[in-house]
BALOBA-1460 file (C-alpha; in Angstrom, 3 decimals):
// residues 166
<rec num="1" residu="x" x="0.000" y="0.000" z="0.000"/>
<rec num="2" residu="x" x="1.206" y="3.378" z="-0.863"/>
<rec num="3" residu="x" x="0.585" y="6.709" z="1.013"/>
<rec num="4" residu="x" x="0.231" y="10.138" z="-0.990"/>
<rec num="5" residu="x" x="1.078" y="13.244" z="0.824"/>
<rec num="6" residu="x" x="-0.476" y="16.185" z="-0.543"/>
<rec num="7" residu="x" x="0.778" y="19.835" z="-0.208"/>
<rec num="8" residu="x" x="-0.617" y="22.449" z="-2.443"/>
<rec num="9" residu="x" x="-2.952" y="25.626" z="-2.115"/>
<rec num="10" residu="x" x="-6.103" y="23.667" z="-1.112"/>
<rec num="11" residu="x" x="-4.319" y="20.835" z="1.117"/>
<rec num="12" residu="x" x="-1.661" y="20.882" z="3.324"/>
<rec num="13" residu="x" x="-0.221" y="17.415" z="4.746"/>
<rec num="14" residu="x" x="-3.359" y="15.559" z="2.894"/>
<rec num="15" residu="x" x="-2.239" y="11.756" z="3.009"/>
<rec num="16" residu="x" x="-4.215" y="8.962" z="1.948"/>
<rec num="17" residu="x" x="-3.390" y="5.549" z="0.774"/>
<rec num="18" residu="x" x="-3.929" y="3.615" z="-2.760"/>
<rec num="19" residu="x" x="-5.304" y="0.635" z="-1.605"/>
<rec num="20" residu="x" x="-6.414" y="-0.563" z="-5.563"/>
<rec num="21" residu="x" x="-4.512" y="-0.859" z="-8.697"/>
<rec num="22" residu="x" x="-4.416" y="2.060" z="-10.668"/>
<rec num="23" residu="x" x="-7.538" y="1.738" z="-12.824"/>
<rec num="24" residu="x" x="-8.993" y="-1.114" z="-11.599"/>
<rec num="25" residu="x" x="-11.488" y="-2.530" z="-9.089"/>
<rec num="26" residu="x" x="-13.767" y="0.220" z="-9.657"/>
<rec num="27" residu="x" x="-17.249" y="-0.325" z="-7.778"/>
<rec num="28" residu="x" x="-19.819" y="-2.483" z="-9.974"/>
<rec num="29" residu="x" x="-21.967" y="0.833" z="-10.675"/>
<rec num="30" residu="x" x="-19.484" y="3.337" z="-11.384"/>
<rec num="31" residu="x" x="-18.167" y="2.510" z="-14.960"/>
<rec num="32" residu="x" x="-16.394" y="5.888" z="-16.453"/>
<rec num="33" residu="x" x="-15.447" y="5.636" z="-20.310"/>
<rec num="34" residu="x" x="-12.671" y="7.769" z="-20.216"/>
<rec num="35" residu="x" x="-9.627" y="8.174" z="-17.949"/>
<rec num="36" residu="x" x="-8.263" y="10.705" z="-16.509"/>
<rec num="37" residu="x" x="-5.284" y="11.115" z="-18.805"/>
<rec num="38" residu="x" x="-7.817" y="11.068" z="-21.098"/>
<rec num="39" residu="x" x="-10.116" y="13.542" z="-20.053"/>
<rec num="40" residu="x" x="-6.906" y="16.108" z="-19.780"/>
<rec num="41" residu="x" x="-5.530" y="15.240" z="-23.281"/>
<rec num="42" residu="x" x="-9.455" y="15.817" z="-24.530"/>
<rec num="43" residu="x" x="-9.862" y="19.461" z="-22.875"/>
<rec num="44" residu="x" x="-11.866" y="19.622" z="-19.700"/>
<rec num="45" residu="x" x="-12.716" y="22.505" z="-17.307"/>
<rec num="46" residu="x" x="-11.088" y="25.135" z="-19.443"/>
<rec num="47" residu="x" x="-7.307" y="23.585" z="-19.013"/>
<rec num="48" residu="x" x="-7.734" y="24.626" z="-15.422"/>
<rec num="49" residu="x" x="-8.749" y="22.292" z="-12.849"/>
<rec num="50" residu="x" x="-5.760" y="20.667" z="-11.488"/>
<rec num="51" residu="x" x="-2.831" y="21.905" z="-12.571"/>
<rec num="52" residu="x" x="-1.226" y="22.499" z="-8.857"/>
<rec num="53" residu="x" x="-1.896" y="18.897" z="-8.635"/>
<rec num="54" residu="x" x="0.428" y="17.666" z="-11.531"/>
<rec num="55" residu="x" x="3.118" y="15.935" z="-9.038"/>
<rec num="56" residu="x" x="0.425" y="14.232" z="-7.357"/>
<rec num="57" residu="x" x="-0.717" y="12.016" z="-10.426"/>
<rec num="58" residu="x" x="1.352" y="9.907" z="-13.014"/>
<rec num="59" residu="x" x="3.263" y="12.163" z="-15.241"/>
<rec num="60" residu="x" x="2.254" y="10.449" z="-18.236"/>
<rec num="61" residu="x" x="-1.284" y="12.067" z="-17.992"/>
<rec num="62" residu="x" x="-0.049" y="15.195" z="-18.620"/>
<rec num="63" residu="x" x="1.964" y="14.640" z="-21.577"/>
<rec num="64" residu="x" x="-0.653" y="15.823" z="-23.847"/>
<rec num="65" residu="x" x="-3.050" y="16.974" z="-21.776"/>
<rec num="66" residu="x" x="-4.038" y="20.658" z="-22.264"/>
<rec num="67" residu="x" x="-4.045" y="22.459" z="-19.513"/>
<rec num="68" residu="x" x="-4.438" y="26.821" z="-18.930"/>
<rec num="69" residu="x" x="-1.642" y="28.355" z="-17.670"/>
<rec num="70" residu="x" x="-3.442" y="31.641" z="-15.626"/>
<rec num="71" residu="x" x="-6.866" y="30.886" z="-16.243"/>
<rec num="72" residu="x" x="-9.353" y="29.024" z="-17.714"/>
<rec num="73" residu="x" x="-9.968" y="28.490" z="-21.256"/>
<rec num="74" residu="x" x="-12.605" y="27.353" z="-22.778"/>
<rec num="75" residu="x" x="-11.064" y="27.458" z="-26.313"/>
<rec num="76" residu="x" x="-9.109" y="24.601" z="-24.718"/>
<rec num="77" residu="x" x="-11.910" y="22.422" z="-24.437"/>
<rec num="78" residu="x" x="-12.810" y="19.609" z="-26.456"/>
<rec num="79" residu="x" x="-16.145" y="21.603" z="-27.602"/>
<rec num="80" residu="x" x="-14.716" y="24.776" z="-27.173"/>
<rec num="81" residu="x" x="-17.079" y="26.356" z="-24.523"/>
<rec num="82" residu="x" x="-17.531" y="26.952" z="-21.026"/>
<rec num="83" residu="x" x="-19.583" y="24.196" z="-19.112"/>
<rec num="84" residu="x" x="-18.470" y="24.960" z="-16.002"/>
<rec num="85" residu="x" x="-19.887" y="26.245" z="-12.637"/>
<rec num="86" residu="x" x="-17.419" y="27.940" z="-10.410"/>
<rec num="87" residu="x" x="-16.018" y="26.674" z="-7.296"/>
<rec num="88" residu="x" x="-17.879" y="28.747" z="-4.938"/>
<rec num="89" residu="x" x="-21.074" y="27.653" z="-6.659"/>
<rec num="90" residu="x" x="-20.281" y="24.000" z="-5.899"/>
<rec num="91" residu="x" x="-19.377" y="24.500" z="-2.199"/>
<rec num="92" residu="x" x="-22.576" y="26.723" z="-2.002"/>
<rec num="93" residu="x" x="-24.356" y="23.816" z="-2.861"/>
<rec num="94" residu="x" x="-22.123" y="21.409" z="-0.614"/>
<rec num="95" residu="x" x="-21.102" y="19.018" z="-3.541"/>
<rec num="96" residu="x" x="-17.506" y="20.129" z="-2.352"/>
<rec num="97" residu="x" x="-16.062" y="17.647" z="0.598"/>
<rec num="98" residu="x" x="-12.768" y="18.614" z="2.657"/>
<rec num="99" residu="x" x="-11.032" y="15.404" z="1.029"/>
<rec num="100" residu="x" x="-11.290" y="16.020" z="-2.158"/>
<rec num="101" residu="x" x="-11.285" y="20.500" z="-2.434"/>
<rec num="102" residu="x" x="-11.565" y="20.599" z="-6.053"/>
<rec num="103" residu="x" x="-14.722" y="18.674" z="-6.708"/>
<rec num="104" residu="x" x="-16.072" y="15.356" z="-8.693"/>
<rec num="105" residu="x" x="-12.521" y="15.371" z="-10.635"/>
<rec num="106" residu="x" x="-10.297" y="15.767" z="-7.965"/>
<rec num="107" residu="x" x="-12.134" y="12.469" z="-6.598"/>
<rec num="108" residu="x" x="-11.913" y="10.403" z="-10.059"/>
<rec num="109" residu="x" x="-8.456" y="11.138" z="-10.310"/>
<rec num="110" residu="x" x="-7.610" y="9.756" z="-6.767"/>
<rec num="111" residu="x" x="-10.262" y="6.677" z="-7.083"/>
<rec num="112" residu="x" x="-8.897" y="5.705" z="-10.257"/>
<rec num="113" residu="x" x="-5.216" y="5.862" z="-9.010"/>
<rec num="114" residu="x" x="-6.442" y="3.500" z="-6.029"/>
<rec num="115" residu="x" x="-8.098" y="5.695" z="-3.385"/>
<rec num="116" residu="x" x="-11.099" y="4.264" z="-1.781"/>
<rec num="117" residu="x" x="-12.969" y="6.552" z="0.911"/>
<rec num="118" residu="x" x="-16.066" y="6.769" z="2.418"/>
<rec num="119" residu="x" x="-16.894" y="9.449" z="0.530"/>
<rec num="120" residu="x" x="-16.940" y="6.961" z="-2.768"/>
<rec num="121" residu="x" x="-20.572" y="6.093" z="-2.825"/>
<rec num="122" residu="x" x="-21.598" y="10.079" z="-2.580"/>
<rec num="123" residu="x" x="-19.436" y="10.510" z="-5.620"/>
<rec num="124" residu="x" x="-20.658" y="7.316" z="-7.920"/>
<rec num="125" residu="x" x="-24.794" y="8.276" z="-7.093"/>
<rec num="126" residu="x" x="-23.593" y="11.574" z="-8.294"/>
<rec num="127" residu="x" x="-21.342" y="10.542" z="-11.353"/>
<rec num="128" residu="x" x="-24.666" y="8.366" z="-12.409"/>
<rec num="129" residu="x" x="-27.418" y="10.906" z="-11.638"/>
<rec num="130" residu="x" x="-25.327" y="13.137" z="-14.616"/>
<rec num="131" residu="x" x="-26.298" y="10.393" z="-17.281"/>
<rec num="132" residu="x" x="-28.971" y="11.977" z="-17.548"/>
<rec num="133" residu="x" x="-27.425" y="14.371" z="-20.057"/>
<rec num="134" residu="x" x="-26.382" y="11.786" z="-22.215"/>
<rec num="135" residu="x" x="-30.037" y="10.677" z="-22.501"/>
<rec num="136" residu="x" x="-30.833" y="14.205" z="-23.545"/>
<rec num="137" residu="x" x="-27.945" y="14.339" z="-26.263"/>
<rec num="138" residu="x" x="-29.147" y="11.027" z="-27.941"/>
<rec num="139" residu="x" x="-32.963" y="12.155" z="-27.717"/>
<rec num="140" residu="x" x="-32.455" y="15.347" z="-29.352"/>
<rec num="141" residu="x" x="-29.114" y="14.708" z="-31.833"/>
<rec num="142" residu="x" x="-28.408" y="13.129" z="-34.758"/>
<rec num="143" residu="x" x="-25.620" y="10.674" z="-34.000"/>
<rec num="144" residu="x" x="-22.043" y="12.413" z="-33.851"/>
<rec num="145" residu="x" x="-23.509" y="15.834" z="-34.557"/>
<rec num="146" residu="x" x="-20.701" y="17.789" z="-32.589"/>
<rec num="147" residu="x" x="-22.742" y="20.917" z="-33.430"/>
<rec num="148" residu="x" x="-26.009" y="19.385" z="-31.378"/>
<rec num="149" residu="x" x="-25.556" y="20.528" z="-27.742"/>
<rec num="150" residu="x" x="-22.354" y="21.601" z="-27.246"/>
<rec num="151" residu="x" x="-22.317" y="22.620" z="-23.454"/>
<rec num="152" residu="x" x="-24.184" y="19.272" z="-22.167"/>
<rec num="153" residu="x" x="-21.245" y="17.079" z="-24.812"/>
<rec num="154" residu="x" x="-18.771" y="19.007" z="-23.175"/>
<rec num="155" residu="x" x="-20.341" y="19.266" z="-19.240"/>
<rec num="156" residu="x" x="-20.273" y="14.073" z="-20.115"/>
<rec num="157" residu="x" x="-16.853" y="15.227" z="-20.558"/>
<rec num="158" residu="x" x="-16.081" y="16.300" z="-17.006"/>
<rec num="159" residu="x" x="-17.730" y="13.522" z="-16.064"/>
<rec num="160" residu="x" x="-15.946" y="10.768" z="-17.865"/>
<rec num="161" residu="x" x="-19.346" y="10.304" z="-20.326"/>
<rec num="162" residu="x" x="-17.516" y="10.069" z="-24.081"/>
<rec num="163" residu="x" x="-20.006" y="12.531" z="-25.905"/>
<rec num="164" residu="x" x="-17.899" y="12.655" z="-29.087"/>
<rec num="165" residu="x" x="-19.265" y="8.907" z="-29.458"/>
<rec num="166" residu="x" x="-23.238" y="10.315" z="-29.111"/>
């Protein structure tokens, strides 16, 4: 088992332990399509999410991943546009935890290197409640029309949903 310290702007002294292989023995009802490293290399949260965090993850993920370096970018994006709430709005509406400061992400990233928490179940009901939006993309878009809702393709992004395959 291997302990991750964690010292940036929204952690100081975090540790927690990766208690799974990386990308495996996910829970039966949370089933992502895309990885991490491939969420970054496909443009997600305007190239601005976790770039303080880049030590704390496998280099390889950021190899090609495209990432903001002052602010976020939509043009960075895989749909080019914003389809993002701010932080404050999250923590206003208490999605944000003290584990995991940066949101649903922040929490994928760690679960899929091998974190497991209590907080694991909150995140999964939450991860499935958004496939919702891919229902809404298939009812209402011709298949692979990129064009078709842009900001709910791009919002299954974040949330490891392929769009570009609706």
């Amino acid at each position: 088992m291997k302990t991750v310290t964690v010292n940036d702007s929204f952690q100081t002294n975090y540790q927690y332990q990766l208690v799974a292989p990386i990308g495996e023995n996910f829970d039966s009802d949370f089933k992502p399509e895309l990885t991490p490293q491939e969420m970054l290399a496909l443009g997600v949260f305007g190239g601005k999410y976790i770039n303080e965090c880049v030590d704390e993850f496998p280099a390889q993920w950021f190899k090609e991943a495209k990432l903001a370096p002052l602010r976020k970018d939509p043009s960075l994006n895989f749909f080019e546009i914003d389809a993002s709430q701010p932080l404050a709005e999250w923590q206003r509406k208490g999605w944000i935890h003290d584990q995991d400061p940066r949101g649903w992400f922040q929490w994928y990233c760690r679960y899929y290197m091998g974190r497991r928490t209590d907080d694991d179940a909150r995140q999964i009901k939450r991860w499935r409640a958004f496939s919702r939006h891919a229902g809404a993309v298939r009812k209402n878009c011709q298949p692979y029309d990129h064009d078709c809702r842009r900001k709910q393709r791009q919002a299954l992004l974040h949330w490891a949903y392929d769009s570009r395959a609706m």
